[in-house]
N, C-alpha and C positions, 0 to 999 in steps of 0.2 A: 504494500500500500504506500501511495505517496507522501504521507504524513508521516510516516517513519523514518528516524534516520539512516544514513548508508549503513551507519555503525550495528543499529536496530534490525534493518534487514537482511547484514548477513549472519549476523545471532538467528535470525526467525528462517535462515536459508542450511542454518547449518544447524541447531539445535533440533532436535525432534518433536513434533508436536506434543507425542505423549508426556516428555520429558518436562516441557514443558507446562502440560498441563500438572502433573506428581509437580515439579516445584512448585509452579503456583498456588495448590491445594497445601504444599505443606508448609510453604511462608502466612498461608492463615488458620494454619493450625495452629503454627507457634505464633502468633499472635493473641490465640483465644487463651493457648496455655500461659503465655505471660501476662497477660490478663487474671486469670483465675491465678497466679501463683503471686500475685500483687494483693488480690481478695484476701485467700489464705493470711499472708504475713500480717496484712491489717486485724482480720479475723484473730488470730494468733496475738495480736498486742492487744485488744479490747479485752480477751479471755485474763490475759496476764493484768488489767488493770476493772478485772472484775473483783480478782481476789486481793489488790492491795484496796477495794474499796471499803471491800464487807472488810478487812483487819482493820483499816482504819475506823470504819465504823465500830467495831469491837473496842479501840482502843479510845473513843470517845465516850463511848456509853460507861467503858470502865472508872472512866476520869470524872465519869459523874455528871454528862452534857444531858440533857436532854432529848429523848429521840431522835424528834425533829432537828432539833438545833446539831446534835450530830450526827446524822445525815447531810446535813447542808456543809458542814464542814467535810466530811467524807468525800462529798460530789466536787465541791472546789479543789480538792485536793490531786483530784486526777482529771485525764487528758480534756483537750478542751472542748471534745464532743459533751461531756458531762457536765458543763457548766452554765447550758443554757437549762438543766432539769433543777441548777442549784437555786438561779434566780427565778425560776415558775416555784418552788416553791416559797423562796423568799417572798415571793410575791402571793399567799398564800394558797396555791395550788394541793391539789390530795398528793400523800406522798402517795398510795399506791396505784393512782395514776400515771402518775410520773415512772416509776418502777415500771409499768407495764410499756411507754412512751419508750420505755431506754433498752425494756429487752428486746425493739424491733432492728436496734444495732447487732449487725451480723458480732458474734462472739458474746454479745452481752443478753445472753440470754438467760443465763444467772438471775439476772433481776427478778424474772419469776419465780425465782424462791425465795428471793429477798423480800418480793411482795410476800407472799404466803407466809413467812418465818413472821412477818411484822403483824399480820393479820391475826395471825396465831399470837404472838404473844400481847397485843393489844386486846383480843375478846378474851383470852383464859389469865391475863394478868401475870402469865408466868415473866420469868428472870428475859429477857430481852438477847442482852448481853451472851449469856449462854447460849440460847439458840443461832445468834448470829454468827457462833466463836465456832461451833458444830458446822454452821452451813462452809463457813469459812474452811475448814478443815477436808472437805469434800472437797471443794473448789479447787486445791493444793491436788489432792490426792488425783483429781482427774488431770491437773496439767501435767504432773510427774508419769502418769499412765502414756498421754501423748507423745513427753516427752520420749520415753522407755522404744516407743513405736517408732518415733523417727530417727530414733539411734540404731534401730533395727535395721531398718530400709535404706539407710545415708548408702549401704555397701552395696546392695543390690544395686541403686539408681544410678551410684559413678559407675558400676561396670556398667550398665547399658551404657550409657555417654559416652565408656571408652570403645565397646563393641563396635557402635554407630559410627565413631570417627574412623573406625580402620579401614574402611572403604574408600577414603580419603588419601591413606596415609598408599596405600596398593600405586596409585599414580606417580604421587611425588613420588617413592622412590626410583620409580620406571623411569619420568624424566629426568631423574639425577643419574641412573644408569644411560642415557642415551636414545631410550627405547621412545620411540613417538607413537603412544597411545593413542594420541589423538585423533591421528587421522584413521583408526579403526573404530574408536565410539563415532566418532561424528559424520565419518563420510559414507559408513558401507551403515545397510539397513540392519544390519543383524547387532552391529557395535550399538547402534541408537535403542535398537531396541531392549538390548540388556541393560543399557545406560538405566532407561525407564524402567526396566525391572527392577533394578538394582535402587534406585531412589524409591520407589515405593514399597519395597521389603523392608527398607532402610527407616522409613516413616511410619510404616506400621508395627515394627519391632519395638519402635519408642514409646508408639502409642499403647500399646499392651502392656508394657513396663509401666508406664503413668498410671492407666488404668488397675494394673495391679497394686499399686504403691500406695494410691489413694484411697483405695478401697477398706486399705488397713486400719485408717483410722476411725478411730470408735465415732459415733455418732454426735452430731452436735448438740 
């Protein structure tokens, strides 16, 4: 096409359609996975600053604060997603509205117990503190579980990665040896078409690793 450049059309005159197409599916594959693996790391910090919230609240209530009033210190205290639920309730909002508002944050789903612990211990009168110091303790006990799982999987995932690169590494040595690979993947039908084979085994071997790797961790 004449809106291409020279440079353009002899990539589209020498590259293989198929190949072609296997890259371009798998340049928006990893775009979705670096995407979702952006989600996760955020996921993964709100989780970590669910449990320094409920300690903090632990550690206010212990001090003798007032629920509320320790609460609102709690919520200031961490990231600054949490700090427009401190001034709703400054502003006198429910807190277990607020709790339910903050558990629709991906990781901070915790809050739903935090509502329930506070409900509970406001109708039965019980010790507050304690229950919050137990919810707290679960909280610990599931990141340590996650953690345990991604120290599991760390070994599997870099050998896929390194697996995946060695298709790569097959060439460059060839052309450090002399050999002109090139002009068997790209000019005869049979090179192109292994090329595409070879990229889309290559892309789905990852994806089944992903797939397996993710599948490990316990439910949110």
């Amino acid at each position: 096409a004449w809106w291409f450049s020279p440079h353009q059309q002899r990539l589209r005159s020498v590259i293989p359609a198929p190949s072609l197409a296997v890259v371009t599916a798998g340049k928006r594959w990893w775009v979705r996975i670096d995407a979702r693996t952006r989600r996760t790391r955020y996921t993964a910090q709100r989780r970590r600053a669910m449990v320094d919230l409920v300690e903090a609240l632990v550690g206010e209530l212990n001090a003798g604060q007032a629920p509320i009033q320790a609460l609102k210190f709690a919520l200031d205290a961490g990231p600054v997603d949490f700090h427009r639920f401190a001034q709703s309730i400054r502003l006198g909002a429910d807190p277990l509205s607020q709790c339910t508002q903050l558990a629709r944050i991906p990781g901070c789903e915790a809050a739903l117990s935090l509502a329930a612990c506070w409900r509970v211990g406001s109708s039965a009168g019980s010790g507050l503190s304690d229950t919050m110091a137990q919810l707290a303790q679960g909280l610990r006990d599931d990141l340590a579980v996650r953690a345990e799982v991604q120290s599991q999987i760390a070994g599997p995932q870099a050998t896929a990665r390194f697996l995946a690169a060695l298709p790569v590494a097959g060439p460059v040595l060839a052309t450090a040896l002399g050999v002109n690979f090139g002009q068997v993947l790209f000019t005869t039908s049979v090179g192109r078409w292994c090329l595409a084979l070879g990229l889309l085994l290559d892309a789905l071997g990852l994806w089944w690793v992903h797939r397996i790797t993710t599948s490990a961790y316990p439910a949110a």
